[in-house]
C-alpha positions as YAML, in Angstrom:
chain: A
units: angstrom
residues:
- id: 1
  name: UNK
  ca: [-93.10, 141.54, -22.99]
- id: 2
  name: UNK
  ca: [-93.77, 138.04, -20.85]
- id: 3
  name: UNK
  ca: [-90.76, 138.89, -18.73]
- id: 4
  name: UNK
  ca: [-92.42, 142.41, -17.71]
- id: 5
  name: UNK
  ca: [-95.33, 140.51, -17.07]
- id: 6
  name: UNK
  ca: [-94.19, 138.25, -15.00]
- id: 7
  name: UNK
  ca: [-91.82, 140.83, -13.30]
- id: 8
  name: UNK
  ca: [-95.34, 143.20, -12.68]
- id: 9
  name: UNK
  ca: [-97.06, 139.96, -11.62]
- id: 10
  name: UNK
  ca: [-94.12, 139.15, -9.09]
- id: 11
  name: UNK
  ca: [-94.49, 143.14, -7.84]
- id: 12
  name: UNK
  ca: [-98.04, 143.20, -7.25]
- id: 13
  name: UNK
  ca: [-98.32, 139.46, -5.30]
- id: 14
  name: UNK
  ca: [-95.17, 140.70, -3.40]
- id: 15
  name: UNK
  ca: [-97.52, 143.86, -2.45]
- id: 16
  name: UNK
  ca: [-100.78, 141.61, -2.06]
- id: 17
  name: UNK
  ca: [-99.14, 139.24, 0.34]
- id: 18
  name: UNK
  ca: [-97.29, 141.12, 2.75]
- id: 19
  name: UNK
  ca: [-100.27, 143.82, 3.45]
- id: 20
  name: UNK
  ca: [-102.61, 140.27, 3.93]
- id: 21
  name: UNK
  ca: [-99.77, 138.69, 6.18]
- id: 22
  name: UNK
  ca: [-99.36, 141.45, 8.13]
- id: 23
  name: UNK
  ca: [-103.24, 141.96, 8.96]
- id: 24
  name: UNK
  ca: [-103.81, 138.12, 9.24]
- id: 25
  name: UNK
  ca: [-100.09, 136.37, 9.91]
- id: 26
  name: UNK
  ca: [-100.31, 132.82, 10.12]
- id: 27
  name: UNK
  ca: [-97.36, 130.95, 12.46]
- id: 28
  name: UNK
  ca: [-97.55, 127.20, 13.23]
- id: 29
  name: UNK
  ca: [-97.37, 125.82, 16.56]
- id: 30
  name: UNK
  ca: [-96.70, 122.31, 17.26]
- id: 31
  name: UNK
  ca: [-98.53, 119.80, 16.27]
- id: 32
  name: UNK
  ca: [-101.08, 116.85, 18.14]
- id: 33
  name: UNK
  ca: [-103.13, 113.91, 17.48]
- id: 34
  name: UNK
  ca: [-105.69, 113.98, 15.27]
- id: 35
  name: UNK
  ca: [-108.26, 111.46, 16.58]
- id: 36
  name: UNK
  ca: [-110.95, 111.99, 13.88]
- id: 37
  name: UNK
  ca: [-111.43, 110.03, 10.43]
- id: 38
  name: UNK
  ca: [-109.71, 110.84, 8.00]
- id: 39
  name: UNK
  ca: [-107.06, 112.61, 9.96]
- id: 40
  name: UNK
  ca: [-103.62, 112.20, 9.03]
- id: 41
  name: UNK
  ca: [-102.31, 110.80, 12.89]
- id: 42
  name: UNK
  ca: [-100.86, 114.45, 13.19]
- id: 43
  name: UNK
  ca: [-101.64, 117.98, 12.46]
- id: 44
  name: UNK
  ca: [-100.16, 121.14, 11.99]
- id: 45
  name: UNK
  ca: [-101.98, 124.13, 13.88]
- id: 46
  name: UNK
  ca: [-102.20, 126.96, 12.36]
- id: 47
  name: UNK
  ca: [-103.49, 130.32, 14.11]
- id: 48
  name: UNK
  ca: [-104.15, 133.93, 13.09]
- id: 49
  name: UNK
  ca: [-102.27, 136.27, 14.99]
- id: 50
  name: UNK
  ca: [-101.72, 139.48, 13.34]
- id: 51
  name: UNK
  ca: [-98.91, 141.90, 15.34]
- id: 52
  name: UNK
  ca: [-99.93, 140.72, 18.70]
- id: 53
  name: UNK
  ca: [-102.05, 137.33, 19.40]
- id: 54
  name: UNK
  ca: [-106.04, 137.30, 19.38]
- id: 55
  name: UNK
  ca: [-106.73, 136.30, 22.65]
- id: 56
  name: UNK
  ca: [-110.10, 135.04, 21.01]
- id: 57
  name: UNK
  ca: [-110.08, 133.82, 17.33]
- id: 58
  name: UNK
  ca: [-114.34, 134.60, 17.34]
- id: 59
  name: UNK
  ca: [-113.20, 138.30, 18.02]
- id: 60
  name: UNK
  ca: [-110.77, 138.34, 15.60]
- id: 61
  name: UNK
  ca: [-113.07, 137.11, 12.55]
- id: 62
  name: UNK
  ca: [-116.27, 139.57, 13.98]
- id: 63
  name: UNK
  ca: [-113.75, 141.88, 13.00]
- id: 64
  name: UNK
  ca: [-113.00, 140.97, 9.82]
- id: 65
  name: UNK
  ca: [-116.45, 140.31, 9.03]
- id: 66
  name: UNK
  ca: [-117.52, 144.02, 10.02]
- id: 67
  name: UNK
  ca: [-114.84, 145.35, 7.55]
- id: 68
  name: UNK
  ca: [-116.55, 143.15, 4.69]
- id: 69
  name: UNK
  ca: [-120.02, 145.00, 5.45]
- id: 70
  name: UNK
  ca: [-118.94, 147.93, 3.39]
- id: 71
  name: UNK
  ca: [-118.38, 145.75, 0.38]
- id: 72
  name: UNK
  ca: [-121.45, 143.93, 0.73]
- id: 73
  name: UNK
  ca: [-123.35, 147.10, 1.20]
- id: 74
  name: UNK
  ca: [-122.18, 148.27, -2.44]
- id: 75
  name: UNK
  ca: [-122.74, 145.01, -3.97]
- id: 76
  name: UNK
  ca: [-126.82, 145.29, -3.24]
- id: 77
  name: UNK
  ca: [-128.62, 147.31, -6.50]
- id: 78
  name: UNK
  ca: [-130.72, 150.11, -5.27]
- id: 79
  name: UNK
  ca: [-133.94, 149.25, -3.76]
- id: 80
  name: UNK
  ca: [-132.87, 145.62, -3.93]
- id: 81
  name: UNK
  ca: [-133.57, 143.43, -1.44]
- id: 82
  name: UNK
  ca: [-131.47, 140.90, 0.42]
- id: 83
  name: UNK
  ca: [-133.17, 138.02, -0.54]
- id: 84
  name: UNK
  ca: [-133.42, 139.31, -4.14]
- id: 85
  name: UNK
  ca: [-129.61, 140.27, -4.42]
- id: 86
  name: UNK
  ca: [-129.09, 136.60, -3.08]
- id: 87
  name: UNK
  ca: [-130.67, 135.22, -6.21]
- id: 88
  name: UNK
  ca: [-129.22, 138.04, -8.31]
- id: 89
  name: UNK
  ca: [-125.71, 136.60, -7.24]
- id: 90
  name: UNK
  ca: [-126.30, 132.92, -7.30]
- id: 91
  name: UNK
  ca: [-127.74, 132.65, -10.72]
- id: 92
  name: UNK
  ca: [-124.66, 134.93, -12.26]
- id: 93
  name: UNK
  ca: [-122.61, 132.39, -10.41]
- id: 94
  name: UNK
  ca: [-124.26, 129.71, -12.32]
- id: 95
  name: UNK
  ca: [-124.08, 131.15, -15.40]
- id: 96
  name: UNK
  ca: [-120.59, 130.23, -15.86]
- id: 97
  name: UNK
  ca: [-119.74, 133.86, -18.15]
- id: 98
  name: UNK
  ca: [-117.18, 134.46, -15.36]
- id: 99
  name: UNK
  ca: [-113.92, 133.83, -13.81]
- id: 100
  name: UNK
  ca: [-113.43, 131.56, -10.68]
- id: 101
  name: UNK
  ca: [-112.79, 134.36, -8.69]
- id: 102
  name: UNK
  ca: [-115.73, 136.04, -9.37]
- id: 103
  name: UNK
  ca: [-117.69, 132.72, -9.42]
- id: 104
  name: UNK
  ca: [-116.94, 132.50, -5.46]
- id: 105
  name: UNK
  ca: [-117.26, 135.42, -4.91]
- id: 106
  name: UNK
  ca: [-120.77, 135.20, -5.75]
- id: 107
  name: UNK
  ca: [-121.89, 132.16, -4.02]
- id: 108
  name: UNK
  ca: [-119.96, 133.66, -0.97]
- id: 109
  name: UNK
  ca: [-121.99, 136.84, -1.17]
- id: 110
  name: UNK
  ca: [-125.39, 135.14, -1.87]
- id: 111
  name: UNK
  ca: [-125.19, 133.13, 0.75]
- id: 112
  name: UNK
  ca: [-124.58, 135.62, 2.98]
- id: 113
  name: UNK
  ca: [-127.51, 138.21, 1.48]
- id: 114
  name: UNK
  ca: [-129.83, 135.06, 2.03]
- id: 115
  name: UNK
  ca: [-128.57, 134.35, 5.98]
- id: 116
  name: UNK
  ca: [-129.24, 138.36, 5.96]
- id: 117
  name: UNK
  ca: [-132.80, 137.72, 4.84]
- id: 118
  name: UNK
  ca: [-133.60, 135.49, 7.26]
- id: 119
  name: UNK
  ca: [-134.21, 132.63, 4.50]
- id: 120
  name: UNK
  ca: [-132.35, 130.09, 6.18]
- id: 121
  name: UNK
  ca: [-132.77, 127.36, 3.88]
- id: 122
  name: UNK
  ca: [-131.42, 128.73, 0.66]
- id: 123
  name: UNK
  ca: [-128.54, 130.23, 2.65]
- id: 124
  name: UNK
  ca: [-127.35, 126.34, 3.81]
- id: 125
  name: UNK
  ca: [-128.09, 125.34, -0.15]
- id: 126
  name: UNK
  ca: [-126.04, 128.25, -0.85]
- id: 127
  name: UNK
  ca: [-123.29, 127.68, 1.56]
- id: 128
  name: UNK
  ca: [-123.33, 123.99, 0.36]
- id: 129
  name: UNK
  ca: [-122.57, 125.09, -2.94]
- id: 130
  name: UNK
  ca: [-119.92, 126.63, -2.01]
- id: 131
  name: UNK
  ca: [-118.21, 123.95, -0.52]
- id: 132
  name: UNK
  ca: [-118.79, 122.05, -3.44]
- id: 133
  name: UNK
  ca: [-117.00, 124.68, -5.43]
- id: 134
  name: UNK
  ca: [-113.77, 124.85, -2.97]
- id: 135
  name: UNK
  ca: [-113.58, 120.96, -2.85]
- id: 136
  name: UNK
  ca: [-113.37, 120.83, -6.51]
- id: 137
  name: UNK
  ca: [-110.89, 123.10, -6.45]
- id: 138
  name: UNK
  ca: [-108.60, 121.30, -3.77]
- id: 139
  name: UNK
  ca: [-109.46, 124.04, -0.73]
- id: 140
  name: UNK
  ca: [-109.96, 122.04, 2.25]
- id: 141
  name: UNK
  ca: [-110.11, 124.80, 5.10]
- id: 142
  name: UNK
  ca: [-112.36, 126.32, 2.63]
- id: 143
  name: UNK
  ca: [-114.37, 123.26, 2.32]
- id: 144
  name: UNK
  ca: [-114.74, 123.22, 5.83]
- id: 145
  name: UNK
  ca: [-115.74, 126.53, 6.84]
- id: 146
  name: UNK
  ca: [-118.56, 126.73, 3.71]
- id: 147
  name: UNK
  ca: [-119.51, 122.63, 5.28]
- id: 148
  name: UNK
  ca: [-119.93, 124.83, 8.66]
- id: 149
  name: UNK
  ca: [-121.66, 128.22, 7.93]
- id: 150
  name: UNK
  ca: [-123.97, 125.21, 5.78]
- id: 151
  name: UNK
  ca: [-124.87, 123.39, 8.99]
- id: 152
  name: UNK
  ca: [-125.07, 126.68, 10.96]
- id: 153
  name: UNK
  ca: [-128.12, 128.01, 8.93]
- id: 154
  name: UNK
  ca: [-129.89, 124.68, 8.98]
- id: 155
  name: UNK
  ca: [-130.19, 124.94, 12.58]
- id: 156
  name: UNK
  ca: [-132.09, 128.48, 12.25]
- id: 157
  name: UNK
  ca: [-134.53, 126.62, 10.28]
- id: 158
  name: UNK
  ca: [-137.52, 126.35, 12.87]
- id: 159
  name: UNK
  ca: [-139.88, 123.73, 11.08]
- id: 160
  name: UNK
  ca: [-136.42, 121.77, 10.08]
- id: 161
  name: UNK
  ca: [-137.50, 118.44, 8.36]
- id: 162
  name: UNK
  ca: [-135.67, 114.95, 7.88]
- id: 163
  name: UNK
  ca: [-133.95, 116.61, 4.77]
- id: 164
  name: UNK
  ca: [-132.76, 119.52, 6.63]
- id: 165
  name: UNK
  ca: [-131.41, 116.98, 9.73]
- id: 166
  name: UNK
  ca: [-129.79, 115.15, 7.01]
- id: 167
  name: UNK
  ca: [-128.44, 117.77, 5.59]
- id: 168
  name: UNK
  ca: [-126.85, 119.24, 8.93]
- id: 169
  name: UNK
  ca: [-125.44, 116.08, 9.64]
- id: 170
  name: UNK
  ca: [-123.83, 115.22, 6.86]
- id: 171
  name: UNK
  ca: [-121.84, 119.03, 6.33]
- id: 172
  name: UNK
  ca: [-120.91, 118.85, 10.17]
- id: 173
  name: UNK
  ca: [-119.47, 115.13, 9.57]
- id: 174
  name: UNK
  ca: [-117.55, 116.47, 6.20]
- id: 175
  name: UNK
  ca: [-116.28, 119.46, 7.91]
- id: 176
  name: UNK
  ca: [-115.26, 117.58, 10.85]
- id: 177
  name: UNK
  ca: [-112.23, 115.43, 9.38]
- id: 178
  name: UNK
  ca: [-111.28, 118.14, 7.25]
- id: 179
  name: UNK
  ca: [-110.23, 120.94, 9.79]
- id: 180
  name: UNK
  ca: [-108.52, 118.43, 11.89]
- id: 181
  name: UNK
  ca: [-106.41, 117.15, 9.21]
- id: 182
  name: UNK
  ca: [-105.34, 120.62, 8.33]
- id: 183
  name: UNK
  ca: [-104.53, 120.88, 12.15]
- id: 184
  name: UNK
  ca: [-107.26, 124.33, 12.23]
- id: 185
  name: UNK
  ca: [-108.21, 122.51, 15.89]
- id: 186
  name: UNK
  ca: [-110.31, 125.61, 16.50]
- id: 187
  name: UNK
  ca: [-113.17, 124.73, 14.17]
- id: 188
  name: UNK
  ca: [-112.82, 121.22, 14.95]
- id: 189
  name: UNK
  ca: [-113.80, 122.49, 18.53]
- id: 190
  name: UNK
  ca: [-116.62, 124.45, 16.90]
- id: 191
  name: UNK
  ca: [-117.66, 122.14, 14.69]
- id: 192
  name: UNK
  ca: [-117.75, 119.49, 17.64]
- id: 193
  name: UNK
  ca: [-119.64, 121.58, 19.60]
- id: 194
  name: UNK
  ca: [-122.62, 122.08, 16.51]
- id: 195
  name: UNK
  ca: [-122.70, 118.49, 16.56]
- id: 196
  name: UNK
  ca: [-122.93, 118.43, 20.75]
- id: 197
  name: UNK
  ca: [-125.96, 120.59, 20.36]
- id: 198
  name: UNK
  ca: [-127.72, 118.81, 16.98]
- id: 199
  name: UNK
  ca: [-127.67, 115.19, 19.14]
- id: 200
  name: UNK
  ca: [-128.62, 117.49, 21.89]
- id: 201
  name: UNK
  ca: [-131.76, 118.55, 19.96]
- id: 202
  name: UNK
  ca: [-132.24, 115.15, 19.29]
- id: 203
  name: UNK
  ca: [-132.01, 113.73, 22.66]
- id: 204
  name: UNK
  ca: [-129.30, 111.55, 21.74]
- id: 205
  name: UNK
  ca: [-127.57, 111.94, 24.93]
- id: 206
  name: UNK
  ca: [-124.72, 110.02, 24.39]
- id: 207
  name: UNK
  ca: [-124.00, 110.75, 21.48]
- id: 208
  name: UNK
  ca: [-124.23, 114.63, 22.61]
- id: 209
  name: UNK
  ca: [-121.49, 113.92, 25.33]
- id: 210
  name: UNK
  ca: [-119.10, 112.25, 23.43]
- id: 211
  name: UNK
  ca: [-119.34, 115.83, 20.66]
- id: 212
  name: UNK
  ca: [-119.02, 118.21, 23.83]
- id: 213
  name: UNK
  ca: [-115.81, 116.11, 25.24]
- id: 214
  name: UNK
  ca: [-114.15, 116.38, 21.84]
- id: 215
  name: UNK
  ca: [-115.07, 119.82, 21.49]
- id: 216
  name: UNK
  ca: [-113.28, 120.23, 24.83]
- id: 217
  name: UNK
  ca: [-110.38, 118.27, 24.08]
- id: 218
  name: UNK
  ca: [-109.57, 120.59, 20.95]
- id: 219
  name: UNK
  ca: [-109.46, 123.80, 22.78]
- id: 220
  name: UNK
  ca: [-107.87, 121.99, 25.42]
- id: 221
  name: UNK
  ca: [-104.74, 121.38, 22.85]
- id: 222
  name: UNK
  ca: [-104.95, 124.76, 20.91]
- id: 223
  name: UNK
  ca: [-105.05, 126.69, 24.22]
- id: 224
  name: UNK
  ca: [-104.90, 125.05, 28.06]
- id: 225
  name: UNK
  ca: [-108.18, 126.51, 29.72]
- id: 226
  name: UNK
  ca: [-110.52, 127.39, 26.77]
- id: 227
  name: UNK
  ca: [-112.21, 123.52, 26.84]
- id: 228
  name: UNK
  ca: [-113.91, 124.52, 30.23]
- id: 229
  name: UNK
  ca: [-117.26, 125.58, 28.88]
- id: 230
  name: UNK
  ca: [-117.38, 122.24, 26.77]
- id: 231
  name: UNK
  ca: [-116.34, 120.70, 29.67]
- id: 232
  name: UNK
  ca: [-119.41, 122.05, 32.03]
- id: 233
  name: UNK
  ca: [-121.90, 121.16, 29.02]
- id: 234
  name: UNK
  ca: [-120.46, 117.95, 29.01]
- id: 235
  name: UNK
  ca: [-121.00, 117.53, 33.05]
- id: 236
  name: UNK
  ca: [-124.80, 118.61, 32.45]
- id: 237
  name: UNK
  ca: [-125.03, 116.10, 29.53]
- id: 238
  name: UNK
  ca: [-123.42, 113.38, 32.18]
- id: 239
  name: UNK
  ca: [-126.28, 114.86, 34.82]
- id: 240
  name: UNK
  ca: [-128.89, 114.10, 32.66]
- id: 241
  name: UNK
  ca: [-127.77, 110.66, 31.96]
- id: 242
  name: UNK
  ca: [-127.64, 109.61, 35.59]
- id: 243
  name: UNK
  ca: [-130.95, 110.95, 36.21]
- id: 244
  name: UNK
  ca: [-132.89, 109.76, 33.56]
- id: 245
  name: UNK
  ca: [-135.53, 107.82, 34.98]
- id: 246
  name: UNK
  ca: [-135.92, 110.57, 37.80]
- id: 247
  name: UNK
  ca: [-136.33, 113.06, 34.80]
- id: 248
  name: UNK
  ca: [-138.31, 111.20, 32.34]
- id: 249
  name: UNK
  ca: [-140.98, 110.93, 35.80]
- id: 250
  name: UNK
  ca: [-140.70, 114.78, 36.01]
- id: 251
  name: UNK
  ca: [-141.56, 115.04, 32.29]
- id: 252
  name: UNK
  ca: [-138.04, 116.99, 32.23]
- id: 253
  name: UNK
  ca: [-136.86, 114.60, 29.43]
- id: 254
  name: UNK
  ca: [-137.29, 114.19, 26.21]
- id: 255
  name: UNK
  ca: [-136.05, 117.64, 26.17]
- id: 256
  name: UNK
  ca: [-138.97, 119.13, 23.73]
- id: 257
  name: UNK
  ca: [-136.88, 121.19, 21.00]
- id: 258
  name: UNK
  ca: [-133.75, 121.67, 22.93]
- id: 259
  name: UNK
  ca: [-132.54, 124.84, 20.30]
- id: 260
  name: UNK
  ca: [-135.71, 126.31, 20.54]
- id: 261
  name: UNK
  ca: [-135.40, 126.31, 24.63]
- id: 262
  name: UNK
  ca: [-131.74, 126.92, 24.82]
- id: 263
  name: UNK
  ca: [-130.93, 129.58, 22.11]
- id: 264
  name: UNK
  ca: [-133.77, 130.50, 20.50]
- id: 265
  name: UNK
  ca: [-134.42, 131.13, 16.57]
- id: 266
  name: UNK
  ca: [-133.14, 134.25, 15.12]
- id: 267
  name: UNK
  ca: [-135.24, 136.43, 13.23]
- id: 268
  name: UNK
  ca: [-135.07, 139.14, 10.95]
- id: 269
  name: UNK
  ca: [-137.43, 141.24, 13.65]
- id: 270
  name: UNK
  ca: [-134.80, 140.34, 16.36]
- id: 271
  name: UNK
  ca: [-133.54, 143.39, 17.96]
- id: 272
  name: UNK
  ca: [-129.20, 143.96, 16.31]
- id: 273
  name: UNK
  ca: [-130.37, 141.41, 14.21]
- id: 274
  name: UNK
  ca: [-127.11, 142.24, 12.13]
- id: 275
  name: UNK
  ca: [-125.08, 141.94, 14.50]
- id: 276
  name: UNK
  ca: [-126.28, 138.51, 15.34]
- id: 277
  name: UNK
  ca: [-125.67, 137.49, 11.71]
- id: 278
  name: UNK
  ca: [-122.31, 138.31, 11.95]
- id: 279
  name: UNK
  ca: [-122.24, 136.86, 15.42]
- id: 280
  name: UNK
  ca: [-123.41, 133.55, 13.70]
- id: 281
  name: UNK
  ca: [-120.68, 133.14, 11.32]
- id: 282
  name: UNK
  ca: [-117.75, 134.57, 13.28]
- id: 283
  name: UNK
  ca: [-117.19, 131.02, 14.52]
- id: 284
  name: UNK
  ca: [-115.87, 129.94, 10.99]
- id: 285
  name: UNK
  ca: [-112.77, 131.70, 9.83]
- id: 286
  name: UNK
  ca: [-112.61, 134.64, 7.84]
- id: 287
  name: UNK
  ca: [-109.08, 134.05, 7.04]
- id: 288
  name: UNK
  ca: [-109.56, 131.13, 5.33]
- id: 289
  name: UNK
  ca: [-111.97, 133.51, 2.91]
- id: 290
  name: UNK
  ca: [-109.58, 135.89, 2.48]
- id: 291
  name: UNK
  ca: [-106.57, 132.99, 1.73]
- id: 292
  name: UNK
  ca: [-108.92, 131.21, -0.83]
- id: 293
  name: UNK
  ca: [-109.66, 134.83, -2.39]
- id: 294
  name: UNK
  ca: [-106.16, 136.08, -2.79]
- id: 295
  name: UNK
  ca: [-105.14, 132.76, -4.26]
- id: 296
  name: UNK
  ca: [-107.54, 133.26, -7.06]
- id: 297
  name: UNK
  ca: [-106.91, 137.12, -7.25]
- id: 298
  name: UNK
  ca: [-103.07, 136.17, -8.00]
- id: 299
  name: UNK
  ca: [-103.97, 132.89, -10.45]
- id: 300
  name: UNK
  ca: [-106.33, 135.66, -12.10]
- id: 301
  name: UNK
  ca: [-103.89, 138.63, -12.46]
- id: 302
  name: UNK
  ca: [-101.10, 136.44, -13.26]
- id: 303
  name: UNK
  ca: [-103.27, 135.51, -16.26]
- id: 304
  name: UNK
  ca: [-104.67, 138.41, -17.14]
- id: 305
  name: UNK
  ca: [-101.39, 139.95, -17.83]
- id: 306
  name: UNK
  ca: [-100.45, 137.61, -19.95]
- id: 307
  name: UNK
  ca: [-103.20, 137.51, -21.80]
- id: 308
  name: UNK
  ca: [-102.74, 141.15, -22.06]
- id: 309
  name: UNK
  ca: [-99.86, 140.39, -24.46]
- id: 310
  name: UNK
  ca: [-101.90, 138.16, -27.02]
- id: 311
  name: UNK
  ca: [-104.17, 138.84, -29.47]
- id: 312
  name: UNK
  ca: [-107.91, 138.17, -29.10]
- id: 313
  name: UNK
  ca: [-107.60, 140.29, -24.91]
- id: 314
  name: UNK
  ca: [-110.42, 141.54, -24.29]
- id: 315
  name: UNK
  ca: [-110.80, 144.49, -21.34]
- id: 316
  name: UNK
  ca: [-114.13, 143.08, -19.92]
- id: 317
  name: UNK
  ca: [-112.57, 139.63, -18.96]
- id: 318
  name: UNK
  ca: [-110.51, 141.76, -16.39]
- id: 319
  name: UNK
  ca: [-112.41, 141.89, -13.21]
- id: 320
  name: UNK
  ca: [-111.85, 144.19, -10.40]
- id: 321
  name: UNK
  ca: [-111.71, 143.82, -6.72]
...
């Protein structure tokens, strides 16, 4: 009876992998220097390409997050709010009655119903969570991405305090170190940039052009030409340096609440304020979900069939996806 297991087990992955690989194939390219700590000196790129190459990896991932809004519409109870099927989900993920699988998929989901909300704050905690979660469970790009979406909804916050800064920081220097050692040189870009923008908010010049000339040097190496709009924020950030004491006389620095100037706040009364959500996280990628996901799906399954074969099985411990 194992050896049918294993043999159904061996059928279904079979089937699970190639219909993921062929939506979201993976093929490395060669690798570069990884100048960050905590890098390994060299890294292995690794881009989504499907049957023809994304000529932009944001497009690719609004995609995939569009084709998850059907799930999470079905997930919501009726008349439930967002914010309320945020909690709903976290606690159950808390209460430890389920499987790993369903654990993340919880805290993915929660965080995401809270983002949808508009309540910033307990979609970072959320996100952070979830990063704590993947880490323990050795999934780096994971890690990362969770680290990101984290520092992303901190910077919605509009009356941010130091524990929020903090916060932001800290997920944006974790998430840094990890996507560059894992050679994903894309979110090292993007996560470069969010750091460009929080020393920009903080009028740590400096500091701000040394992010945005990182950021630029990442796309750079994944794809000649897609650094230059790092490169022109860096050349404003190298303006405003030269000027200072011309500026500071104008009253045109400190620059008072940079985010609030540049890119404004987003709010649930914001017109395609959906849309924007999804905007917001399709700079993290999906595929690194959807890897993480069908890793536990299989691990689970795998199990599950087993277990179907010994006594004490019970049909609720199967979940379904």
């Amino acid at each position: 009876m194992v050896n049918s297991g294993c043999h159904a087990v061996g059928m279904v992955t079979s089937l699970f992998r190639r219909c993921y690989n062929r939506r979201r194939g993976y093929e490395p390219i060669p690798p570069c220097e990884a100048e960050e700590k905590g890098g390994s000196g060299k890294a292995q790129v690794e881009l989504c390409d499907g049957e023809e190459e994304e000529d932009d990896d944001e497009d690719g991932c609004k995609k995939e997050l569009y084709e998850e809004a059907a799930v999470w519409k079905k997930i919501k109870e009726e008349g439930e709010s967002d914010e309320a099927c945020g909690d709903r989900l976290l606690d159950r993920s808390r209460s430890g009655g389920g499987t790993s699988f369903a654990a993340y998929k919880d805290l993915h989901y929660a965080a995401f119903f809270y983002a949808q909300a508009g309540s910033w704050r307990n979609a970072a905690l959320a996100y952070g969570e979830l990063a704590a979660y993947c880490r323990k469970t050795g999934r780096e790009l994971s890690t990362g991405s969770a680290l990101l979406r984290s520092a992303k909804c901190y910077s919605e916050i509009e009356d941010r305090g130091l524990e929020d800064l903090v916060a932001t920081k800290l997920a944006l220097d974790e998430a840094l170190p990890l996507f560059v050692s894992k050679g994903d040189l894309w979110l090292a870009a993007i996560t470069c940039s969010e750091l460009a923008e929080f020393h920009m908010d903080r009028n740590e010049l400096h500091s701000a052009l040394v992010s945005y000339q990182r950021a630029a040097g990442y796309h750079e190496a994944r794809k000649p030409g897609y650094g230059r709009d790092s490169m022109l924020r860096a050349d404003h950030v190298r303006f405003l340096l030269a000027n200072q004491e011309a500026l500071r006389a104008k009253g045109e620095l400190p620059i008072n609440d940079y985010k609030g100037k540049s890119t404004g706040y987003m709010k649930p009364t914001d017109q395609d304020w959906s849309d924007r959500v999804v905007g917001l996280f399709s700079t993290t990628s999906i595929a690194h979900d959807r890897y993480y996901l069908r890793g536990l799906f299989e691990n689970f399954l795998y199990v599950s069939l087993l277990s179907n074969q010994a006594p004490g099985f019970k049909n609720q411990d199967v979940i379904t996806v």
